[in-house]
Steps between C-alpha positions, in 0.01 A plus 500: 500500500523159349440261771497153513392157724709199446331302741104451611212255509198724311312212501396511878338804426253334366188714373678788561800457294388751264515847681807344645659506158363791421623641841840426424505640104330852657829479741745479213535092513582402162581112582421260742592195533246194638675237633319101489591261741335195403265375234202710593654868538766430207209475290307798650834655406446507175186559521555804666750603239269446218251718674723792563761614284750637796426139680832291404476103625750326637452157561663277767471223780531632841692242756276205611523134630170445387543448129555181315803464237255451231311749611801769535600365111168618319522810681841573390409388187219708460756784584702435255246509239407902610829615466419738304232619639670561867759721615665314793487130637376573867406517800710239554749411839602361733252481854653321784217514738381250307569144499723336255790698404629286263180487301512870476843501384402286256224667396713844494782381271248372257377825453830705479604227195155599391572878517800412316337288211253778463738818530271673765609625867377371848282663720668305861309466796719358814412474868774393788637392154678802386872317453385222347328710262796673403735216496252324213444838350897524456483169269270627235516725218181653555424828616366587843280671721499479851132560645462655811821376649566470866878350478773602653702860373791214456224323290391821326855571428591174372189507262515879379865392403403211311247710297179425655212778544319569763099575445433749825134517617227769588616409924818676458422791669449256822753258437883576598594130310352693184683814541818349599510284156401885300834590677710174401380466181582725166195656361564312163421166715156666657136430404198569643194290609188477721453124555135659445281449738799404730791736625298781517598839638339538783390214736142359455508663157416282158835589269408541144806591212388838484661506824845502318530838479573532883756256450663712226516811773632304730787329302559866361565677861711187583734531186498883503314535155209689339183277498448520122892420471461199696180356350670485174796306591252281640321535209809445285570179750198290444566539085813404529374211740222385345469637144 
């Protein structure tokens, strides 16, 4: 099968980032993606990606209060500047148990116009957040993915309608929001992910993106499909997506 990971953070792995790669390639993982979220891990990003060829960086700032505007400009900047070297602009969102909403807005719509400048897709973190998300989402060109979404099936509905995919994680088996949105949602809009070392499986256990592949059996009971059929839509979805 040709399985992939739009969304993890390899870097907290640490020392041991190695046989995880190598965990996921022996699995049938041909790309996954490592997401930054601020100065520090979007560098390790590429870092990572230089390091291992099925390691793909995208690069992003993840919602904060605690950022100056000049320091939010050089990061963008610096963005910018390794656009071709990433394949998204992300993890980026919208967190509103956090303080300062309209800072985060802010910061948000700065990086869908820089999505746009740069012709890559989001990777969209959003937490008690979810229609505000959507609504800003809605007045960009960009393309979308929805990680690990807990809106509303009016919310899901609303989004999947609009065009916007939806990156399901390695929890689905245990989550009912997860499988719900694999119902509501056409398999052309699907992806998979692990939030690695997040979202994992079982609970108490580390996720890692070779994890993806119970994801893929899952999504293919729910939609009725062969497990090979179904990982190559998904497949077919992220090159469409992110190629």
């Amino acid at each position: 099968m040709l399985l992939i990971d739009v969304h993890c953070h390899l870097e907290l792995f640490k020392e041991e980032v190695s046989k995880v790669v190598e965990r996921a390639e022996n699995a049938g993982v041909r790309v996954i993606i490592t997401s930054g979220m601020d100065s520090a891990t979007n560098r390790k990003a590429l870092s990572l990606s230089r390091k291992f060829k099925i390691v793909k960086p995208s690069l992003g700032i993840y919602p904060t209060d605690k950022l100056s505007y000049p320091e939010i400009e050089a990061e963008l900047k610096f963005i910018s500047g390794k656009k071709d070297k990433i394949v998204a602009v992300g993890e980026i969102g919208l967190d509103y148990t956090l303080p300062d909403k309209k800072k985060q807005q802010d910061l948000f719509e700065s990086q869908l116009f820089l999505a746009e400048k740069v012709g890559k897709p989001v990777i969209v973190h959003s937490r008690e957040a979810e229609a505000d998300v959507i609504k800003m989402l809605k007045g960009h060109s960009c393309k979308a993915v929805l990680h690990a979404f807990h809106g509303s099936v009016k919310l899901v509905r609303e989004a999947a309608e609009s065009g916007i995919f939806f990156s399901i994680p390695s929890n689905i088996g245990r989550s009912e929001q997860f499988q719900r949105i694999v119902k509501e949602v056409p398999l052309s809009h699907l992806l998979t992910e692990t939030d690695a070392p997040f979202l994992a499986p079982e609970k108490g256990q580390r996720s890692e993106p070779a994890f993806v592949a119970q994801t893929v059996k899952k999504i293919a009971e729910i939609k009725g499909l062969d497990e090979i059929e179904a990982a190559n839509i998904i497949y077919s979805n992220y090159q469409n997506l992110f190629s």
